[in-house]
N, C-alpha and C positions, 0 to 999 in steps of 0.2 A: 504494500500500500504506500503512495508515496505520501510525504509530507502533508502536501494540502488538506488531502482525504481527512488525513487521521488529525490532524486542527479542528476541521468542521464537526467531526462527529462527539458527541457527547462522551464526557467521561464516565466512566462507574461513579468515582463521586459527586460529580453533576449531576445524577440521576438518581441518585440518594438526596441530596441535598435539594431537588426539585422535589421528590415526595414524601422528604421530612414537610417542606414545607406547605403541598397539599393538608396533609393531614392535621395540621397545628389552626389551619386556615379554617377548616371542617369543622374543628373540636371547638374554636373561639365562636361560631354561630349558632353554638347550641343553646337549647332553653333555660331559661335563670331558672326554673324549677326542677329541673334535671337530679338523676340521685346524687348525692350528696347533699340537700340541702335540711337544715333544720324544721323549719315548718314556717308558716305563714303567721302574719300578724294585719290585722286587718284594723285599720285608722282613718275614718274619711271616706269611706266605701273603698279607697286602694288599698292594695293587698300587696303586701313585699313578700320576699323571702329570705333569711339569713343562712350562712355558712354554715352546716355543721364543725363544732370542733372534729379532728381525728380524732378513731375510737369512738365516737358517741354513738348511738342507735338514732334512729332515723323514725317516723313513720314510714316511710318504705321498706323498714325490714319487713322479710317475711315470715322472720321465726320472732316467736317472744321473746323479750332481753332475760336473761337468767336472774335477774333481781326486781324485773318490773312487772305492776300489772295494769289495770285500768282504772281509773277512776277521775269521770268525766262528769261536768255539768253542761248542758245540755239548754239551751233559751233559743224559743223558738217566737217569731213577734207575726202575728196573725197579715198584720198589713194594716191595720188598724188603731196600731200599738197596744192590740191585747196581748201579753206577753205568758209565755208558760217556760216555766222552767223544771227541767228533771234530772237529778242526778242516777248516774250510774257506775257500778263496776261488774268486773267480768271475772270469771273463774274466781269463785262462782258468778253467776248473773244474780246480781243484785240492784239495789237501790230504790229509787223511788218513780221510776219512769212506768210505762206503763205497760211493757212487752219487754224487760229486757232478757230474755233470753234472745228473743227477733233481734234486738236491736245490736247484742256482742253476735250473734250467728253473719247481721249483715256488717259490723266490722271487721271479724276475722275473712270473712270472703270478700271485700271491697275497701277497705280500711287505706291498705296503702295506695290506692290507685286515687279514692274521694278524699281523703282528709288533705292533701297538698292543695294549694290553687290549682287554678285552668295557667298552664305556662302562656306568660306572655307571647304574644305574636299567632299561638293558635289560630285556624281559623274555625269559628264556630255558626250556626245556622245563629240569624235574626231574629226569634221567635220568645213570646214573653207566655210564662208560666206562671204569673200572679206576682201579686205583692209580698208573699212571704217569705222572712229571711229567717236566717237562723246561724248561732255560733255552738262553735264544740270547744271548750275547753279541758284542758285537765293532762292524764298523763294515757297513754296508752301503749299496751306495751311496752312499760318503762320509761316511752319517749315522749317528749312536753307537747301538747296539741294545741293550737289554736287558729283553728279552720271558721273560715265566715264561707255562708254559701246562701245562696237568693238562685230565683229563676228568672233572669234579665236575659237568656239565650241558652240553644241549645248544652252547648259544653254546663253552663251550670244546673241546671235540668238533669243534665246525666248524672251528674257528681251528686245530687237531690236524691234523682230515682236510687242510685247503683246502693244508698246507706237507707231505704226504705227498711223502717222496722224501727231503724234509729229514730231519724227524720219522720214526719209524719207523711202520709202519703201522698200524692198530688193529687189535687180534685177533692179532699177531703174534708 
């Protein structure tokens, strides 16, 4: 091959170095809610999301933390500003809500997917589901909860239905 050729053509580290940099490019447009994050705090109707320290458990985990359990209060505001509030814990289903067994069955099966926000940028349908909102506080599985959710669109609607048991039902 003579000179020219082998100038023009890419090196092996060229081409490491072009899809190191893909992949850094990829990883920086991913969603503020993505795992790792602590959980939401909702102030204003916006809703952040802070860092997990390392080592801490997550609502995303899928196993329960070995020292944690649940125990959540629960305020749901009709749209009206009649407000209900119900406290719960899990293993066993206790407290004072009104189905919790329903209500830990539909956090151990929906828990880590509803209790985060909708990540920003989402695109979700236009569609409105009433005035009622509702917060989740407390610890769940070990890890500190504090999820806001209303039906202003589909993505919150789903995050609504998916903890039916919890949440009161829609249409209800």
């Amino acid at each position: 091959m003579s000179r020219t050729a082998r100038d023009r053509s890419p090196s092996v580290g060229g081409v490491r170095i072009i899809a190191l940099t893909a992949a850094l490019l990829v990883t920086a447009c991913g969603d503020a809610a993505a795992p790792g994050t602590a959980g939401s705090t909702a102030t204003g109707g916006d809703v952040t999301t802070t860092p997990e320290p390392s080592g801490s458990p997550s609502a995303t985990d899928a196993a329960p933390a070995a020292s944690g359990g649940t125990e959540l209060t629960v305020v749901v505001d009709d749209g009206s500003g009649g407000t209900t509030t119900w406290r719960l814990t899990c293993d066993p289903a206790g407290g004072d809500h009104p189905t919790p067994e329903a209500a830990c069955a539909a956090l151990a099966r929906n828990g880590a997917a509803a209790l985060p926000p909708v990540p920003r940028g989402r695109m979700c349908t236009q569609q409105y589901g009433g005035p009622e909102t509702a917060t989740v506080t407390g610890t769940w599985r070990g890890a500190p909860v504090d999820a806001a959710f209303k039906k202003t669109n589909g993505c919150e609607i789903g995050r609504w239905r998916s903890l039916a048991g919890l949440l009161p039902a829609i249409g209800a």
